[in-house]
Backbone as CSV, one residue per row, in Angstrom:
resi,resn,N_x,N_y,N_z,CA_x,CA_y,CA_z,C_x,C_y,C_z
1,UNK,0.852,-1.191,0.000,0.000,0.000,0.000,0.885,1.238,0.000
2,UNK,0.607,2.183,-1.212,1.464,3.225,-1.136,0.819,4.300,-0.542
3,UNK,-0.101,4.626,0.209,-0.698,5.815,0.160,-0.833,5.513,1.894
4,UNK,-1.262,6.201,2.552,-1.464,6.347,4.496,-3.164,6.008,4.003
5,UNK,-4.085,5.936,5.244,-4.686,5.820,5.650,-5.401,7.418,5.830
6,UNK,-7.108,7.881,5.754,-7.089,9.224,5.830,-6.784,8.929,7.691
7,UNK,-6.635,10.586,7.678,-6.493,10.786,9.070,-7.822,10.525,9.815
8,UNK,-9.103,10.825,9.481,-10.384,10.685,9.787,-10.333,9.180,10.076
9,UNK,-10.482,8.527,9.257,-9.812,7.123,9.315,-9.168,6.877,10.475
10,UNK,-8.202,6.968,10.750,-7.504,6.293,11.946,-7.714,6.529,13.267
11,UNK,-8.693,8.350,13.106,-8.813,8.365,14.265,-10.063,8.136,14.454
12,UNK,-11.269,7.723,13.850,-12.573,7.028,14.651,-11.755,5.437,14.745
13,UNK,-10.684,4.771,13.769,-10.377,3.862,14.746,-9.892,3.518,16.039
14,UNK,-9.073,4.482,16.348,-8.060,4.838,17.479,-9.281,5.544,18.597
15,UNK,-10.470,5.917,18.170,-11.261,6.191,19.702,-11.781,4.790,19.740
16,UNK,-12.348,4.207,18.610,-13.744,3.096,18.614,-12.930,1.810,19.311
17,UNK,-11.329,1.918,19.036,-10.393,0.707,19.621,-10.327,0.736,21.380
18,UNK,-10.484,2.385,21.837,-10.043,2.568,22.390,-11.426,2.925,23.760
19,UNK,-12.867,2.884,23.050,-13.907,2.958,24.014,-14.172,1.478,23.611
20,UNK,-14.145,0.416,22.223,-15.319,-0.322,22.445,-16.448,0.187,21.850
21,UNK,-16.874,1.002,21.668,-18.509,1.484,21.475,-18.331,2.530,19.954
22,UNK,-19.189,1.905,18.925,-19.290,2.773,17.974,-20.231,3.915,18.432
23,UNK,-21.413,3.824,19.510,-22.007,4.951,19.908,-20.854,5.905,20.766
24,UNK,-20.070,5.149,21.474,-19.197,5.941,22.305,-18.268,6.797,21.620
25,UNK,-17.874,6.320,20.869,-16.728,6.742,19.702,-17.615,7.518,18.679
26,UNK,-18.939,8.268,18.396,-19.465,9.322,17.695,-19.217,10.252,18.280
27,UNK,-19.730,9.704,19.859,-20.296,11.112,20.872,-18.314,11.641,20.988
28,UNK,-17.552,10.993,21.043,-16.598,11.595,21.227,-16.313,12.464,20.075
29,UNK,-16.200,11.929,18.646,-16.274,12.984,17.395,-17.267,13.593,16.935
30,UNK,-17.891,13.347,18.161,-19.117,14.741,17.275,-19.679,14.350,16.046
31,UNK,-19.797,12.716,15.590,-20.594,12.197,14.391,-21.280,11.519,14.652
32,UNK,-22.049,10.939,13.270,-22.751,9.817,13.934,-22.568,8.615,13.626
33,UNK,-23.127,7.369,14.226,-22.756,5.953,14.349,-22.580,5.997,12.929
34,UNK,-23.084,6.100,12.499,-22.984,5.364,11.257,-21.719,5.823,10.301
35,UNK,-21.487,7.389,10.586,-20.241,7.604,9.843,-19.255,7.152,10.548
36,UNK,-18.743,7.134,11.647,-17.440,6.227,12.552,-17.314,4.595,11.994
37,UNK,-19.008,3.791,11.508,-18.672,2.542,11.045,-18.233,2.887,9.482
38,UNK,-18.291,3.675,8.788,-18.442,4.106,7.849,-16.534,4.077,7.343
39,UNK,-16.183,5.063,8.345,-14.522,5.179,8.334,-13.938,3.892,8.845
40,UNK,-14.594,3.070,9.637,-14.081,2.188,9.980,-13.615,1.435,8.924
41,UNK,-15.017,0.852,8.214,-15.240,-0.163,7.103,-13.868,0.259,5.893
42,UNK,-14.024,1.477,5.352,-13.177,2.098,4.670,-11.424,1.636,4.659
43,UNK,-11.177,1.843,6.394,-9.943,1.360,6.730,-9.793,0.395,6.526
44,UNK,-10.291,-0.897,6.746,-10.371,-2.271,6.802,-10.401,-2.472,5.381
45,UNK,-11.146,-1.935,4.229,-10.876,-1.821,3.123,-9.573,-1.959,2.380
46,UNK,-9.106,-0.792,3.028,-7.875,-0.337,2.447,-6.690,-1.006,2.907
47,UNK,-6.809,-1.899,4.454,-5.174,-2.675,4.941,-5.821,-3.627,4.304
48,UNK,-6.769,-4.265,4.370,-7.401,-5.905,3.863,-7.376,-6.174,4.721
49,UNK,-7.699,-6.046,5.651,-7.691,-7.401,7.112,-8.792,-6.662,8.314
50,UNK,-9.713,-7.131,8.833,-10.384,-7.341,9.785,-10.298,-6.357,11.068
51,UNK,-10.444,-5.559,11.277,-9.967,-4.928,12.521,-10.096,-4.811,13.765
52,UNK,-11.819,-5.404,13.587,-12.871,-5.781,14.725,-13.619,-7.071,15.064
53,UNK,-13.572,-7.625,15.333,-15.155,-8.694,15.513,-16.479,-8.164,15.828
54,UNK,-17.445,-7.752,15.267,-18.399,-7.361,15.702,-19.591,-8.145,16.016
55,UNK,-20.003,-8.146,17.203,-21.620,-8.999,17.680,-22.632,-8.512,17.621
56,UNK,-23.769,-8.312,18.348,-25.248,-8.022,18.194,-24.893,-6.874,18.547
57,UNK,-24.287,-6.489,19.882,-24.440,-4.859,20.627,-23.188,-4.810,21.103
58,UNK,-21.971,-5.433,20.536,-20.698,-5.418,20.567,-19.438,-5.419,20.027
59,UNK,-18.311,-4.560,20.090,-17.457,-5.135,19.134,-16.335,-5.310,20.000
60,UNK,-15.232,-6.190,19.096,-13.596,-6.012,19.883,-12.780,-6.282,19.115
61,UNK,-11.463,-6.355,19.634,-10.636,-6.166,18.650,-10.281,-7.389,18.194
62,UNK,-9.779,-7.588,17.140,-9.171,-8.566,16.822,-7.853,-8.421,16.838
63,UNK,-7.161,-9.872,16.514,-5.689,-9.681,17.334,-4.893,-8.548,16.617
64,UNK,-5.240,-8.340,14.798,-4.274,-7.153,14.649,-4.615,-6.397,15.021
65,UNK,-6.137,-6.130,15.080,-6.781,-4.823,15.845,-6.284,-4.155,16.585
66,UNK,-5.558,-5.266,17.438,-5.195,-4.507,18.888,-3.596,-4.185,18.354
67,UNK,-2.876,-4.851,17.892,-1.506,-4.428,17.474,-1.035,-3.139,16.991
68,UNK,-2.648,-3.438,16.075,-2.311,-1.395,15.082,-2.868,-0.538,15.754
69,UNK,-3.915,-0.915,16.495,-4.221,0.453,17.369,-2.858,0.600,18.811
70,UNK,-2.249,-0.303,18.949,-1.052,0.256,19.852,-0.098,0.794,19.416
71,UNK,0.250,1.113,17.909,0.977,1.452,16.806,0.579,3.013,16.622
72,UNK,-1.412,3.015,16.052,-1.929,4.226,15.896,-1.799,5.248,17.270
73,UNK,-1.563,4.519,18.479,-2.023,5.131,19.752,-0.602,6.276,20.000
74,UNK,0.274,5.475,19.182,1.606,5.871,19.484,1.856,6.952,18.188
75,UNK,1.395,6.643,17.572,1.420,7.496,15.968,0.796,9.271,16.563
76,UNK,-0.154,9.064,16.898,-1.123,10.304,17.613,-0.233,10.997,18.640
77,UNK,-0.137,10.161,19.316,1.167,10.887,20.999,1.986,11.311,20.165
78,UNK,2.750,10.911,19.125,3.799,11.819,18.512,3.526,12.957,17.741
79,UNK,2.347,12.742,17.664,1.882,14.237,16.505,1.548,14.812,17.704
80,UNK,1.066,14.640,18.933,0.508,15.469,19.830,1.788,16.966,20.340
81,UNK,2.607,15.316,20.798,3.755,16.111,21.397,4.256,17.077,20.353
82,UNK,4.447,16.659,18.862,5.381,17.429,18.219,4.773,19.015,17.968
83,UNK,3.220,19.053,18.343,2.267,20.199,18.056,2.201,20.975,19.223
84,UNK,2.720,20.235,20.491,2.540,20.760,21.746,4.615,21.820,21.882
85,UNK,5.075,20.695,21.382,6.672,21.190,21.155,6.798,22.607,20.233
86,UNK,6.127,22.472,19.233,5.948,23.604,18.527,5.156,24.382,18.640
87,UNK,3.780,24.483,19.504,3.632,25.715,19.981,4.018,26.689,21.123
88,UNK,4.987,25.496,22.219,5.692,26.275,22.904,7.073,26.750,22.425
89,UNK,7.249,26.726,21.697,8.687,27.257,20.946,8.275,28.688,20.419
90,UNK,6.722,28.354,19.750,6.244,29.869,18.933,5.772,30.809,20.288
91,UNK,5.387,30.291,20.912,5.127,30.972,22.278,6.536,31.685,22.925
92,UNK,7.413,30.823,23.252,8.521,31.328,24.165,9.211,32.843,22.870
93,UNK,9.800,33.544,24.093,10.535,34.453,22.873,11.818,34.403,23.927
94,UNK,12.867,35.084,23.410,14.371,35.309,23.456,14.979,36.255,23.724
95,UNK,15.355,36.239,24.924,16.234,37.880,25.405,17.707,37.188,25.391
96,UNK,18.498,38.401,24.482,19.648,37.765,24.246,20.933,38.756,24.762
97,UNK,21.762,38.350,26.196,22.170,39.570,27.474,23.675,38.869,27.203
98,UNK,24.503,40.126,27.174,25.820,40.029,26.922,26.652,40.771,28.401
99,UNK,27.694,40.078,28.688,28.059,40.399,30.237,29.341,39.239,30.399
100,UNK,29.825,39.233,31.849,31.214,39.295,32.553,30.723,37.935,32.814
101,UNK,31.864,36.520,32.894,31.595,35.413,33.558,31.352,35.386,35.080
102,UNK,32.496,36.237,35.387,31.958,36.557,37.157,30.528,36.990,37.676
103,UNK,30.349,37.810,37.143,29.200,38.567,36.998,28.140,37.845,37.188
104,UNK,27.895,36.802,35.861,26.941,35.984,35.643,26.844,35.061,36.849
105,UNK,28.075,34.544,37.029,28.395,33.218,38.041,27.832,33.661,39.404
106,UNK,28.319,34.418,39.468,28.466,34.979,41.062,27.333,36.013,41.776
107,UNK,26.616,36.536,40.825,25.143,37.476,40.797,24.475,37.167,40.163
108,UNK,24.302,36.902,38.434,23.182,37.150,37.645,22.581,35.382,37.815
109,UNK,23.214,34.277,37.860,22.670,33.148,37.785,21.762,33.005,39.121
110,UNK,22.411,33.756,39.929,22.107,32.585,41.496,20.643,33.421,41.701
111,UNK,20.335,34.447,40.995,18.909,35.413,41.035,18.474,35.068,39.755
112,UNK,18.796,34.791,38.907,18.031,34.055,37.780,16.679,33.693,37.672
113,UNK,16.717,32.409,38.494,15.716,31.797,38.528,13.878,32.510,39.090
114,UNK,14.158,33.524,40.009,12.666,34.344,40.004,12.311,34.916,38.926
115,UNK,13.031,35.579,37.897,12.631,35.974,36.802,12.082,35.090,35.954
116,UNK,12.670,33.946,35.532,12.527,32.357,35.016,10.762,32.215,35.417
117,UNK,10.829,32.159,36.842,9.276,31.687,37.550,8.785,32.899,37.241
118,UNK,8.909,33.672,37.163,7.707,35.353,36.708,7.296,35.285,35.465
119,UNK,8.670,34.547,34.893,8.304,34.961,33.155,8.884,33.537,32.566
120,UNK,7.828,32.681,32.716,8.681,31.115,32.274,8.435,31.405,30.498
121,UNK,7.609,32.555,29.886,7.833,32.211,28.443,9.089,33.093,27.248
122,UNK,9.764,33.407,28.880,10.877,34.057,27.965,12.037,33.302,28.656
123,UNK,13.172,33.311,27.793,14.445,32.408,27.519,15.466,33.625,27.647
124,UNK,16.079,33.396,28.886,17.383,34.464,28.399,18.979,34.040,28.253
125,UNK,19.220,34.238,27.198,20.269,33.483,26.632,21.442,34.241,26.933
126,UNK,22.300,34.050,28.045,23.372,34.782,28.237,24.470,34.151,27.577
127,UNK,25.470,35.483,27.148,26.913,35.408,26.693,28.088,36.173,27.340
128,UNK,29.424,35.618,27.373,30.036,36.308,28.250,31.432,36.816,27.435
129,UNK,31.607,38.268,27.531,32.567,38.854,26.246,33.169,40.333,27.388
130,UNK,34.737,39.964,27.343,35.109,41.432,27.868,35.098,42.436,26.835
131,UNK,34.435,42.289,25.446,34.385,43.349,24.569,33.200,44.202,24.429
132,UNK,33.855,45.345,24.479,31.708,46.415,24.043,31.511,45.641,23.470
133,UNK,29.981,45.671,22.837,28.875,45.407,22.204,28.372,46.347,20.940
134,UNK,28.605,45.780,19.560,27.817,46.774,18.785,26.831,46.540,18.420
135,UNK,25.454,47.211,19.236,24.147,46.881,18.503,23.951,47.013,17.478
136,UNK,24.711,47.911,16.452,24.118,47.941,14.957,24.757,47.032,14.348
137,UNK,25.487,45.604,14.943,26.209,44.743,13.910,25.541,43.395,14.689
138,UNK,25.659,43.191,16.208,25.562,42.488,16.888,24.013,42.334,17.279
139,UNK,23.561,40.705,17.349,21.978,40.560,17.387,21.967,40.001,19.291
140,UNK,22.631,41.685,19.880,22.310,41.572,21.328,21.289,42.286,21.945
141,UNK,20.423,42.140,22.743,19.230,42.878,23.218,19.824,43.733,24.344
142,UNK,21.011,43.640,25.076,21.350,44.096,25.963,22.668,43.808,26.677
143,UNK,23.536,44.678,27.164,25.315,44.101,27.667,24.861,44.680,29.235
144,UNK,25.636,43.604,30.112,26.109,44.807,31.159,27.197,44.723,31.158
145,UNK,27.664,45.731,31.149,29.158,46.301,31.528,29.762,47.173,32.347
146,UNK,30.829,46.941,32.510,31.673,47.606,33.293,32.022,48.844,33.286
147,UNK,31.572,50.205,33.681,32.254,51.438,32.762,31.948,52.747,33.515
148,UNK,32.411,53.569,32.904,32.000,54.485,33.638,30.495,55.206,32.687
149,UNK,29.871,56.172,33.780,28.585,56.395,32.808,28.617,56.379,31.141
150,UNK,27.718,55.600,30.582,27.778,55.495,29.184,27.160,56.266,28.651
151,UNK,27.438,56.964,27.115,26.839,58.089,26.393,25.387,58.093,26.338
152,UNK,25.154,59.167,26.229,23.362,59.127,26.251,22.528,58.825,24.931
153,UNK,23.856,57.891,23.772,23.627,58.030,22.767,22.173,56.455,22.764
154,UNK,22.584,55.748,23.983,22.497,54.577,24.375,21.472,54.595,25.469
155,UNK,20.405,53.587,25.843,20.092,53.858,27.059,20.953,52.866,28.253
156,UNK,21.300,53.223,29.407,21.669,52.684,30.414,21.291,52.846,31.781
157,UNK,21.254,52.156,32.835,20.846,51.763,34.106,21.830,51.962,35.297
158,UNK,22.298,52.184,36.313,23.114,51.538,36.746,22.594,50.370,37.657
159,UNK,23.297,49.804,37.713,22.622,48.394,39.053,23.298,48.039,39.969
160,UNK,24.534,47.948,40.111,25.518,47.457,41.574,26.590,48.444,41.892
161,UNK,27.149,48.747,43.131,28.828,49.180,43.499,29.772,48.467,42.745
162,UNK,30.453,49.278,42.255,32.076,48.182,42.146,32.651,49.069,43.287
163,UNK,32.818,48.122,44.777,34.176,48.330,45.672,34.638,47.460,45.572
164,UNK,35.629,47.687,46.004,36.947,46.536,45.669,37.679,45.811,47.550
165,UNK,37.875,45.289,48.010,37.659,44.548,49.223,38.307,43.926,49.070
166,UNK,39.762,43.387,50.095,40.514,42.123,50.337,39.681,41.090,51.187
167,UNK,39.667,39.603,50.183,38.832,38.664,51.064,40.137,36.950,50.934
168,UNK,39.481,36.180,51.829,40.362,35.597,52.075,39.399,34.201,52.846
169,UNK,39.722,32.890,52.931,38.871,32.297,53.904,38.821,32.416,54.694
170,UNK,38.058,31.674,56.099,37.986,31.774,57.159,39.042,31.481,57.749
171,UNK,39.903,29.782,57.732,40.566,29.351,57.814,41.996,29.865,57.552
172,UNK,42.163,30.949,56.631,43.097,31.105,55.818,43.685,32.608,56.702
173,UNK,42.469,32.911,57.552,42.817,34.535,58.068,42.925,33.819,59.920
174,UNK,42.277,32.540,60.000,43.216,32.083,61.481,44.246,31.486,61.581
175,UNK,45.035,30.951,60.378,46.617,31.276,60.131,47.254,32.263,59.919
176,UNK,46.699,33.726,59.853,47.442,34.814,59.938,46.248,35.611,60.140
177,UNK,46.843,35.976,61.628,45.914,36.913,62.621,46.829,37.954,62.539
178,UNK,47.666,38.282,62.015,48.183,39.676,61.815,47.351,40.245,61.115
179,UNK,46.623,39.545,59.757,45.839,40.837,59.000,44.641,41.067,59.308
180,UNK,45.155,42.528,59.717,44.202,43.194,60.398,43.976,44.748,60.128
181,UNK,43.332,45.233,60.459,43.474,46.449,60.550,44.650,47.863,60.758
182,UNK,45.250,47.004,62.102,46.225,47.691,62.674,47.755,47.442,62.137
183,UNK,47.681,46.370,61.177,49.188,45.930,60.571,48.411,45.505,59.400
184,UNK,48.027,46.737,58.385,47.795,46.133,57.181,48.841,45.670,56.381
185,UNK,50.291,45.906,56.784,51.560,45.290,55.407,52.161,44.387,56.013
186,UNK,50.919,43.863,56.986,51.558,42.450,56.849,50.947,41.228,55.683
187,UNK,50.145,42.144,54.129,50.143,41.743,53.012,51.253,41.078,52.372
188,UNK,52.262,41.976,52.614,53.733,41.204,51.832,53.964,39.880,52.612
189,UNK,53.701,39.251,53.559,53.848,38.353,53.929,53.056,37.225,53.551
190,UNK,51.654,37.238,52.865,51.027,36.241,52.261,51.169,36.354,50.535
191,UNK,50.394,35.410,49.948,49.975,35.523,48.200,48.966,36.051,48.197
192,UNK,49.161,37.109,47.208,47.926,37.991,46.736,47.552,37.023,45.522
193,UNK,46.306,37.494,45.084,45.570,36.413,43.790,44.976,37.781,43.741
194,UNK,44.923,37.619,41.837,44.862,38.456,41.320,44.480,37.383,39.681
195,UNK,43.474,38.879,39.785,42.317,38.314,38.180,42.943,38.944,36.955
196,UNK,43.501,38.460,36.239,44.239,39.079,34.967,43.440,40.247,34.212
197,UNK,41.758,39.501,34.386,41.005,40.546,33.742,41.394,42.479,34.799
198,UNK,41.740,41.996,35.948,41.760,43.246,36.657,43.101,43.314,37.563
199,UNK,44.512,43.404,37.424,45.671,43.321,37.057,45.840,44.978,38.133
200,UNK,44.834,45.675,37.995,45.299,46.856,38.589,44.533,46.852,39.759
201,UNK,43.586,46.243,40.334,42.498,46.266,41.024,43.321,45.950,42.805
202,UNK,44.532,45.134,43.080,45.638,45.301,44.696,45.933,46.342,44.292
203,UNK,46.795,47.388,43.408,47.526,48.851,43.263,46.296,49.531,43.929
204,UNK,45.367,49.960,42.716,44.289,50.959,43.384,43.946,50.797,44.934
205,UNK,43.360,49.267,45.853,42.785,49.285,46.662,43.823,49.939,47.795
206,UNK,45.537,49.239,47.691,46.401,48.912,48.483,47.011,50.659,48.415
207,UNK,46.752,51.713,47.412,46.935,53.213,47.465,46.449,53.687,48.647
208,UNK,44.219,53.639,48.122,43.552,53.693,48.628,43.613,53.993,50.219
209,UNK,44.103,52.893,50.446,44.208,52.721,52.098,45.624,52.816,52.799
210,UNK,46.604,53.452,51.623,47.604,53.965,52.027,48.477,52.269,52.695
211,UNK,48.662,51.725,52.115,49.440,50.613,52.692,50.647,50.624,52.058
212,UNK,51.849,50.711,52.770,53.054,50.576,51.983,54.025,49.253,52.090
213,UNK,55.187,49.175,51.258,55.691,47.661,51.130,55.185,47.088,50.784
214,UNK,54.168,46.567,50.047,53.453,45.307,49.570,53.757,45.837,48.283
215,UNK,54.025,44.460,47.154,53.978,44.729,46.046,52.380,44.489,45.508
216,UNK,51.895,45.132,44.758,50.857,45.069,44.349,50.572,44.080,42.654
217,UNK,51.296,43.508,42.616,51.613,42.751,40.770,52.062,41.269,41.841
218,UNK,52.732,41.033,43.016,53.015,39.457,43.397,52.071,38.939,43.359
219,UNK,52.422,37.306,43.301,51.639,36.475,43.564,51.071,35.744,42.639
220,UNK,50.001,35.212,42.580,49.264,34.404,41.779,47.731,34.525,40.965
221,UNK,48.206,34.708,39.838,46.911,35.227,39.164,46.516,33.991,38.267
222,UNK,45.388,34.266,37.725,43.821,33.523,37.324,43.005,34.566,35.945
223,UNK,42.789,33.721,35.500,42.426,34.057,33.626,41.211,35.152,34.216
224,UNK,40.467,34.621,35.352,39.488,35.472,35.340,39.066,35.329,37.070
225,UNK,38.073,36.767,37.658,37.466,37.023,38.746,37.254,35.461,39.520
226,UNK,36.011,34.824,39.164,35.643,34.148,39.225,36.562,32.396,40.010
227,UNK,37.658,32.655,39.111,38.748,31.809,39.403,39.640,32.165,41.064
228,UNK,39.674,33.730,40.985,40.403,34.139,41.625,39.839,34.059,43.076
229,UNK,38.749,33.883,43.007,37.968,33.965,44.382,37.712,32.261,44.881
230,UNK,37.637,31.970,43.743,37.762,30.136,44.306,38.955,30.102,44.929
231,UNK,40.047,30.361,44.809,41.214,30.070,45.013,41.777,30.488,46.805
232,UNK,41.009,31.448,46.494,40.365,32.146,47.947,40.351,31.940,48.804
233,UNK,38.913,30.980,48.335,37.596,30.175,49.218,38.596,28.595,49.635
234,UNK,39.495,28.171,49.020,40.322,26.957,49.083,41.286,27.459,49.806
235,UNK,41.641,28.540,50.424,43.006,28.856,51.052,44.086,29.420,50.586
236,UNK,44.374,29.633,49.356,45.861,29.864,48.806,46.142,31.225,48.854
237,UNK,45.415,31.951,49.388,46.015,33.764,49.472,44.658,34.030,49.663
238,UNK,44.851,35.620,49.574,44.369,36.863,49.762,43.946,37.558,48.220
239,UNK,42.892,37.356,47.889,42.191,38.016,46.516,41.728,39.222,46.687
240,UNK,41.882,40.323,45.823,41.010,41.271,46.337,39.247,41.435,45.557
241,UNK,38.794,41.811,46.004,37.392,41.420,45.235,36.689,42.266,44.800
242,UNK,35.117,42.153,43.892,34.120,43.066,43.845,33.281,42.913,44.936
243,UNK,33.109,43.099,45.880,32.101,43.091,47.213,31.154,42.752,46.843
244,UNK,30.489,43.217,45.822,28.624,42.795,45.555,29.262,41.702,45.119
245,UNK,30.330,41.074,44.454,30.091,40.099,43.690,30.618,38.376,44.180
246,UNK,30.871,38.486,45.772,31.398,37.698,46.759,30.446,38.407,47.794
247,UNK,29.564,38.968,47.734,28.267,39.025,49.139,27.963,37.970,49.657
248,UNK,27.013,36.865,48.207,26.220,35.855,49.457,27.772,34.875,49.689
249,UNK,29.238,34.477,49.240,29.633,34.092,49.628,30.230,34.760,51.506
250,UNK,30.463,35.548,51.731,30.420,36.330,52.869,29.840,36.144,53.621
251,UNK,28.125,36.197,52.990,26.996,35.984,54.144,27.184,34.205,54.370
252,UNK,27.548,33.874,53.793,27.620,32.244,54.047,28.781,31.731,54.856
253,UNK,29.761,32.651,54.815,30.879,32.473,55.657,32.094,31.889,54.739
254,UNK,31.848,31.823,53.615,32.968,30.836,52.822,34.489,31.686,52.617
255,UNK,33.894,32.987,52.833,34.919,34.029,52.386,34.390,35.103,53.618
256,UNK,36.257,35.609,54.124,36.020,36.719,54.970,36.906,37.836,54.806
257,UNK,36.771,39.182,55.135,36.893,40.123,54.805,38.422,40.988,56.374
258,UNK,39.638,40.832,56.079,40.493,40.769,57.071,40.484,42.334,57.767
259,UNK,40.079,43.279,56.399,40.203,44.594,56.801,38.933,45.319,56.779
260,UNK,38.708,46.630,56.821,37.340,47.211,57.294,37.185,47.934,56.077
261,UNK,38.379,48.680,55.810,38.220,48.943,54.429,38.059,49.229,52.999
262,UNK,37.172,50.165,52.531,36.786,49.096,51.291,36.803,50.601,49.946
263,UNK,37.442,49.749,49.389,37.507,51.401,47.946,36.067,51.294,47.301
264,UNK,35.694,52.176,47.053,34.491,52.628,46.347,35.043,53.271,45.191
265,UNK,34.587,52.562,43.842,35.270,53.555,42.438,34.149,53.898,42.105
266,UNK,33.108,54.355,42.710,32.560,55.581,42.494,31.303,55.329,40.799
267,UNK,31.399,56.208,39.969,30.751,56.053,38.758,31.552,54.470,37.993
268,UNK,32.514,54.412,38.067,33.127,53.334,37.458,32.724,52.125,38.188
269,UNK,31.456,51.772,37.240,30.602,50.408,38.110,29.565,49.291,37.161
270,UNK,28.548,48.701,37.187,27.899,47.882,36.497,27.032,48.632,35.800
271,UNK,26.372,48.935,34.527,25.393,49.419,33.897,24.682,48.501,33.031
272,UNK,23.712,48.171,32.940,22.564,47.461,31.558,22.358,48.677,30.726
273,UNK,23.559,48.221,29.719,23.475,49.492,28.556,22.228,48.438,27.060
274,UNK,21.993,49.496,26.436,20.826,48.893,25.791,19.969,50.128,24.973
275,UNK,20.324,49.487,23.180,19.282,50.679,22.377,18.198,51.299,22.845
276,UNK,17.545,52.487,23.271,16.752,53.188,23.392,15.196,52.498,23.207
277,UNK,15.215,51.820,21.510,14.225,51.464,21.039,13.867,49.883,21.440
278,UNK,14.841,49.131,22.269,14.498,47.817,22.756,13.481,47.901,24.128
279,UNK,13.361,49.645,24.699,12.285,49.220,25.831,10.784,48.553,25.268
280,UNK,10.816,48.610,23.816,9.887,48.686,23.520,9.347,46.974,22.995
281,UNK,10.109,46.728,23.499,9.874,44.583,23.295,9.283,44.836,24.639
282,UNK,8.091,44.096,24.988,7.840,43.485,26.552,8.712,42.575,26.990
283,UNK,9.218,41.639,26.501,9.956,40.990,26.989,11.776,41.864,27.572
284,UNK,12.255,42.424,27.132,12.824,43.272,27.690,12.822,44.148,28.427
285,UNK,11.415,45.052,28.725,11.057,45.706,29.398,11.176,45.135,30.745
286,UNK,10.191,43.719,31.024,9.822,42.944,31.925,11.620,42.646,32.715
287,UNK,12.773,42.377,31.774,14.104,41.607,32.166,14.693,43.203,32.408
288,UNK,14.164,44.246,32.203,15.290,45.506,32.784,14.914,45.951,33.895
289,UNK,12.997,45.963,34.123,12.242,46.044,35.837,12.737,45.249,36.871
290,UNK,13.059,43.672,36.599,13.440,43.095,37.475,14.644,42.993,37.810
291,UNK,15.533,43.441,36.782,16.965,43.572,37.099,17.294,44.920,37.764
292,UNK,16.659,45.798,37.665,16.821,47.314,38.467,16.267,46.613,39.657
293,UNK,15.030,45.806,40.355,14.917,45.919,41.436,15.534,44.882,42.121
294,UNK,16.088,43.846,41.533,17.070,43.097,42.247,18.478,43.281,42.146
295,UNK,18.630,44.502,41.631,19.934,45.051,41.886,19.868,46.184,43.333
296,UNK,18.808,46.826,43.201,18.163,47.407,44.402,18.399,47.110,45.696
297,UNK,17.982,45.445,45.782,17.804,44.784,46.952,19.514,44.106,47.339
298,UNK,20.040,44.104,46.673,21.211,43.005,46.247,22.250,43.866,47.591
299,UNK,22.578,43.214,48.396,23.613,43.327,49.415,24.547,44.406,48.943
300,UNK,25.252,45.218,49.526,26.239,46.338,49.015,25.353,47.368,48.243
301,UNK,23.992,47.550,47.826,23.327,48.099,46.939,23.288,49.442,47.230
């Protein structure tokens, strides 16, 4: 047989297999008895073989009966799903957010998920690039970055502090109870860790607070933030950090803070920069409200 079966066809077989009852199997399609035996007969026509046994006020299956309707039953679930798959795909839409691995790791993921539950039909597809962003080349809906206020050519937000903070483990600061407040250079005496992406970030803090003798370039550095603070959290030195961006580690105790403190760089901090004309997607709108107010709430804020 080269041709399928109509669809009408298979499916008054696939109910009538599946109640038993050619009356049962109308009321479900909304026809009448006689057209459901009608498609039936047709089918049976067309494979050559028997599909039912029918009695006075009964029918059932016969043995292929039952084979192809566990075949058809399965034929249907796959068209179901594949119609159910594809209208949530046409449904969901795509916010597409360009930003810092630390960033992401260490703030934007671990708050993620309420936005996710507010707005399960949008998808936000993060990427992580220490380079601007060109919206007129690049198919990004939005960067955050690092910077100081951005041109007004652009719209932008700000959302977090960048201070900068020496942190260290718990463990790691009751093997050296010198660092403290009152003997901050006793720095030169441990490993500083240091994020390549931010290479200047011990100079500035270690100015800042006027600490002298420590070299600010020793020690042991890491491709990126993120790295540098694990390294931290495991013991091997003294990192200096973004404060918002090692908070809930702090509040958790994994990482502690030896000195009081803390440089504030001021305008030079996090912004959601973003074309003017993208407030105008809801779905973006919705991902820049909740990111202003959970930047709001966000520890160091």
């Amino acid at each position: 047989m080269r041709t399928l079966p109509s669809l009408n066809a298979l499916r008054a077989f696939e109910v009538c297999g599946r109640l038993l009852s050619v009356q049962l199997a109308a009321n479900e399609l909304n026809v009448t008895p006689a057209a459901v035996s009608r498609q039936i007969k047709l089918l049976e026509d067309q494979l050559g073989v028997p599909l039912f046994e029918r009695g006075h006020r009964s029918i059932t299956l016969t043995a292929i009966g039952e084979r192809y309707l566990a075949d058809i039953v399965r034929g249907f679930e796959t068209m179901r799903t594949a119609t159910i798959n594809l209208t949530e795909v046409r449904r969901r839409r795509t916010l597409k957010i360009r930003g810092y691995t630390t960033f992401a790791m260490n703030w934007l993921l671990p708050r993620l998920s309420t936005f996710h539950r507010d707005h399960p039909d949008v998808e936000v597809v993060f990427t992580t690039s220490l380079q601007p962003v060109d919206f007129k080349t690049e198919d990004v809906d939005a960067a955050i970055r690092l910077s100081h206020a951005p041109s007004s050519d652009i719209g932008s937000d700000r959302l977090v502090p960048n201070e900068l903070v020496p942190v260290c483990s718990p463990d790691f600061l009751r093997a050296h109870p010198d660092l403290n407040d009152a003997t901050p250079d006793t720095l030169s005496n441990v490993t500083l860790l240091h994020s390549l992406a931010r290479r200047e970030d011990w100079a500035k803090w270690l100015d800042a607070a006027e600490v002298r003798g420590v070299n600010p370039l020793g020690g042991l550095s890491y491709e990126s933030s993120v790295l540098a603070y694990a390294a931290a959290m495991q013991g091997h030195g003294v990192a200096i950090a973004q404060r918002v961006l090692v908070a809930d580690q702090l509040h958790e105790g994994a990482l502690v803070t030896p000195f009081s403190f803390v440089l504030d760089l001021g305008a030079f901090t996090y912004y959601l920069v973003y074309p003017h004309e993208h407030l105008q997607k809801p779905e973006f709108a919705s991902f820049r409200d909740w990111l202003l107010a959970v930047s709001a709430a966000s520890p160091h804020a």
